[in-house]
C-alpha positions in Angstrom: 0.0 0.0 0.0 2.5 2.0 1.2 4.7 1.3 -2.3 1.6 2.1 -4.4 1.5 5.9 -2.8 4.9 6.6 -3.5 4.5 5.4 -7.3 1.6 7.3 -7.3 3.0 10.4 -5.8 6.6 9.8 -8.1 4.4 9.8 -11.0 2.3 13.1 -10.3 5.7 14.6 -9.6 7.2 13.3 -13.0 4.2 14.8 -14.5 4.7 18.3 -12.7 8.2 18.5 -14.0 6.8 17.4 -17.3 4.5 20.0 -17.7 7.1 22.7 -16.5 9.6 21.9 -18.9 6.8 22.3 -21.6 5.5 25.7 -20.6 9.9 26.5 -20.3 9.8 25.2 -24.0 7.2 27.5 -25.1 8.0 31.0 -22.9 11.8 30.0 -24.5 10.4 29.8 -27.9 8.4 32.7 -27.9 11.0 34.9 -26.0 13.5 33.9 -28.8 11.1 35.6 -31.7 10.6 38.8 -29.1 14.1 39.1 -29.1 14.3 39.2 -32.8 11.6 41.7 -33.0 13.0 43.9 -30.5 16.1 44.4 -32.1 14.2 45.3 -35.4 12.2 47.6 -33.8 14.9 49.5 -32.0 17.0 49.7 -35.6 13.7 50.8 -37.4 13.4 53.5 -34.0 17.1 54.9 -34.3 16.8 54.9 -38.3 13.6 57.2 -37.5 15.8 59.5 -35.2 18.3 59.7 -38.1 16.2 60.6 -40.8 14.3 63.0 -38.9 17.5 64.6 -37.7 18.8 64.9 -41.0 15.1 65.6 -43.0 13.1 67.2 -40.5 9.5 66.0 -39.2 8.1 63.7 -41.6 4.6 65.3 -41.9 5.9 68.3 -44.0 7.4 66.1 -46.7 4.8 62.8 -47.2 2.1 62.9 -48.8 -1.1 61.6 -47.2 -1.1 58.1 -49.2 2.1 57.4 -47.8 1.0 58.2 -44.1 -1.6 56.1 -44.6 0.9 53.6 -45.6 2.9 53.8 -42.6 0.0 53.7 -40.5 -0.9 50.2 -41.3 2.2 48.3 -39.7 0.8 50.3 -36.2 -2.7 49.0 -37.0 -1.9 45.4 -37.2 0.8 45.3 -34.3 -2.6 47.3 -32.5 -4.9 44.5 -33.5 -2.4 41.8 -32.4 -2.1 42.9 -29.4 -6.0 43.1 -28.8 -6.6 39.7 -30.1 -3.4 38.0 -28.2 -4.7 39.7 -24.9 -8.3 38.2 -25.7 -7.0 35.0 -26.3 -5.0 35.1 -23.3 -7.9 36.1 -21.2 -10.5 32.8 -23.1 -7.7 30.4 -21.7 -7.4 31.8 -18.4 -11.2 31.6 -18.0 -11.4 27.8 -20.0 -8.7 26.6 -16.6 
């Protein structure tokens, strides 16, 4: 009896440590694409400071199509955001 408890309890532990190494796995896996995208988006921020150092503010020299243009990366890093935090918020409520 005594034997079957400590299997039992050996196994739920196993399982723990399972389950932590996969959740490491994926926080690893998603914090190497962050780190990626962070170093894009600090090159794309100090070419910004550059060019509007050297070219003044941007308003006075683009035309409103190309604003527009620019606009749309900010939307859909906007909208990603929304949908990741909703998704984040359906699992948290499905536990």
């Amino acid at each position: 009896m005594e034997d079957d408890k400590s299997e039992i309890s050996n196994k739920v532990e196993e399982q723990k440590e399972a389950e932590k190494n996969v959740a490491r796995k994926a926080w690893r896996a998603t914090m190497l694409g962050a780190v990626g995208s962070l170093a894009f988006f600090l090159s794309t921020l100090g070419n910004l400071s550059r060019t509007a150092k050297t070219h003044g503010n941007p308003v006075k020299h683009l035309e409103k199509h190309d604003i527009a243009l620019f606009s749309v990366p900010i939307l859909v890093i906007g909208y990603f955001v929304i949908e990741s935090l909703k998704n984040g918020e359906e699992s948290t409520n499905a536990s």
